[in-house]
N, C-alpha and C positions, 0 to 999 in steps of 0.2 A: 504493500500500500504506500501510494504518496504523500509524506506527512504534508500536510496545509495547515497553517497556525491561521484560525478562522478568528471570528472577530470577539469570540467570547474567550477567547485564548488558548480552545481547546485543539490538538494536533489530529485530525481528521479530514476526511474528505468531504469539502464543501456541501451542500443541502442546495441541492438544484429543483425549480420550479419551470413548468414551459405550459405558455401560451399559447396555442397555434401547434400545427403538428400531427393532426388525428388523421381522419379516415381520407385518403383521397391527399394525399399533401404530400408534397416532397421534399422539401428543406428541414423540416421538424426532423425527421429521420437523421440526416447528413449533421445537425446539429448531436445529435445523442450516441450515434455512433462517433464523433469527434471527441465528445463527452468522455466517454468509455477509454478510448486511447489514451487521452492525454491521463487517466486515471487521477483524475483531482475531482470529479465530481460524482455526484450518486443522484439519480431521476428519483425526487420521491413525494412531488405536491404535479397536478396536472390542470388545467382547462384546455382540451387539448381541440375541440370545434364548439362552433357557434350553437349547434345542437345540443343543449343539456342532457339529454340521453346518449349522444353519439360520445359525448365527448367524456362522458365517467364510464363507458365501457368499453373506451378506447384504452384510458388509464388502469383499468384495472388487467387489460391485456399484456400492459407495458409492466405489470407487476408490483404496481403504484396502489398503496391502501386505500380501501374504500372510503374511510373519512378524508383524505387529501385528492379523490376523484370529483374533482368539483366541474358545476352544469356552467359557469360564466367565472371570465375573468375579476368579474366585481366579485364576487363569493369567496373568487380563492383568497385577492389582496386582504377580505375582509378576514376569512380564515385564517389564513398564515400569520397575519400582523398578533394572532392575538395565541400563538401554540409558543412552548418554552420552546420546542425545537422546533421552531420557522424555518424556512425557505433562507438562504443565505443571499439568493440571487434567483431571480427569474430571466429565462429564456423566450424572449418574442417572436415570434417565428411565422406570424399572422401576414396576410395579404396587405400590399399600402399602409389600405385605410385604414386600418387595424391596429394602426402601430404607438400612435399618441394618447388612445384612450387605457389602456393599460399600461404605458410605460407611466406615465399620469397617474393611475391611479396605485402601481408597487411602490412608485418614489414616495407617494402621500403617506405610504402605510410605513415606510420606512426602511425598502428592502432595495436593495444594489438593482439596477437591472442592464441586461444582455439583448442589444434588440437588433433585427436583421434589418439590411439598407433596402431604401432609403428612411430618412430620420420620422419624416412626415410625409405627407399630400403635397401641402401648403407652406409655403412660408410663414406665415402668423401660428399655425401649429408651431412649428420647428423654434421659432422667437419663443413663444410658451415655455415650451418644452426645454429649452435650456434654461429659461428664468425658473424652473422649478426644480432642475438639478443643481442649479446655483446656488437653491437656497436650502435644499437637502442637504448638502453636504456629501452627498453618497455618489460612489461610483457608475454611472452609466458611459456603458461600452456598444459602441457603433461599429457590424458586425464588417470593415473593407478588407477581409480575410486576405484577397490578392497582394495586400502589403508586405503581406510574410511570406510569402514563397522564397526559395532561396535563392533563384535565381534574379527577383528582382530586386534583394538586397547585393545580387554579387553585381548586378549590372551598375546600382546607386554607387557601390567602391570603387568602381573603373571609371565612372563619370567622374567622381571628386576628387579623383588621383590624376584624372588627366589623358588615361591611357587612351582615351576616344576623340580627344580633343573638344574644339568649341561646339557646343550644342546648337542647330539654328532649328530643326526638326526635330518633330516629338506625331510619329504615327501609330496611334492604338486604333487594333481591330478589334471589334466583338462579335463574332460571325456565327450565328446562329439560321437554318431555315427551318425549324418545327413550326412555325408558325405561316408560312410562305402559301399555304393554304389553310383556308377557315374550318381549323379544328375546333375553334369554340362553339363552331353551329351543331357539334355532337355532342355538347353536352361539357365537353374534357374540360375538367374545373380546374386546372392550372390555366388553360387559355380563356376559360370563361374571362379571369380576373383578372389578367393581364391587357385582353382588350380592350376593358372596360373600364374608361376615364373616370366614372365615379368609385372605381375601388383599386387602382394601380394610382391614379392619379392625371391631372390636367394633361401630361407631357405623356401620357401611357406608360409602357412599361419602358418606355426610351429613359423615364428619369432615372430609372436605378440605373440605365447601363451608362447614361452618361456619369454618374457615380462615381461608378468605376472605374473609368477611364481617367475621368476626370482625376481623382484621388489616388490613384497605381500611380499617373506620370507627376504628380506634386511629392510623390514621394521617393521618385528617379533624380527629380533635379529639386530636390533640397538643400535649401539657401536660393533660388535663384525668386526674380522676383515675377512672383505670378500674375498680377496687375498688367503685364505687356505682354502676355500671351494671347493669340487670338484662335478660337478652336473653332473647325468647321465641322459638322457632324451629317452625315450621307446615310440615308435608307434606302434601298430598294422596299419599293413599293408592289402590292400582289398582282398580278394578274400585267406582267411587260416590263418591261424595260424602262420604266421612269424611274427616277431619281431626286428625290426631295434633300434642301440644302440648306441649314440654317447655321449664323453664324453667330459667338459667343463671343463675348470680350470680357 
């Protein structure tokens, strides 16, 4: 076991809680199997779907006790907040729009949380949302996993050693076609929520990949100044050959 000196001071594996996750999901998964590996945490508080029934007997398959199998995220913050052996940290792992109302309401109750990008929908969520970690005091972690690959920490040492020379270009792909025809017209609930600007968000699901992109290359050329970069961002679009083009500054 990996010792963890938790915040009560006892040497253990963290007390992990996840939102998001259940039936039909695929990120919840890749979170807990991550979980497992790094052997620092233990799954044992759940709201794992929107469905109060899918969602405690989603948990109780995951081998999560029946009183910690909770029907909504409101239930469990209000649960956990109040057990001697709470939750250390919750894992958000919810679609979009999903992401400010519980990260909101574990900070209120007093519990660290772990939430998957992007931050929010909106801007005014995300402005919130840090003025309420600000005033928590407690760790919220935003999930640009790509930052730690090792390759693109070996690539940020060759930049800042020089071995590549002056940087004038910075080209990220994110190339994906599952989507390139309308699988969300079957139903498939990962494309459901993804095409769908009221639960991915205004920008679709382009905001998280711009995210990414966005945040892997700020983290290639650190130190430099990001204010004078200009990004342009390319989609193919379904059904030909067009190509849509908008630019960031």
């Amino acid at each position: 076991m990996t010792a963890n000196l938790a915040s009560d001071g006892t040497k253990r594996r963290l007390r992990l809680g996840m939102v998001g996750g259940g039936p039909g999901a695929f990120i919840g998964a890749v979170h807990r199997i991550a979980a497992r590996m790094d052997d620092r945490f233990g799954l044992v508080a759940g709201a794992l779907s929107s469905d109060p029934a899918k969602s405690k007997a989603a948990a109780l398959e995951l081998h999560i006790a029946p009183e910690r199998a909770y029907g909504s995220f409101a239930e469990m913050a209000a649960g956990e907040a109040k057990r001697p052996d709470r939750i250390d940290a919750v894992s958000i792992v919810t679609p979009n729009h999903v992401h400010f109302g519980p990260a909101k309401a574990f900070l209120e109750a007093g519990i660290h949380v772990i939430c998957d990008k992007p931050l929010t929908t909106t801007v005014e969520d995300a402005l919130a949302l840090a003025e309420i970690v600000r005033k928590s005091g407690l760790i919220f972690g935003l999930t640009h996993n790509y930052t730690g690959y090792p390759l693109v920490r070996q690539a940020r040492e060759m930049i800042e050693a020089g071995e590549v020379g002056r940087i004038r270009v910075v080209q990220v792909e994110y190339a994906q076609d599952w989507l390139t025809t309308a699988v969300e017209a079957t139903g498939q609930k990962q494309a459901v929520w993804r095409t769908d600007p009221a639960q991915s968000g205004p920008c679709g699901i382009a905001g998280g990949y711009w995210g990414r992109t966005l945040t892997t290359s700020r983290v290639l050329l650190r130190g430099c100044d990001a204010s004078r970069w200009r990004r342009t961002s390319r989609f193919l679009c379904r059904g030909g050959g067009s190509t849509t083009t908008s630019n960031c500054y």
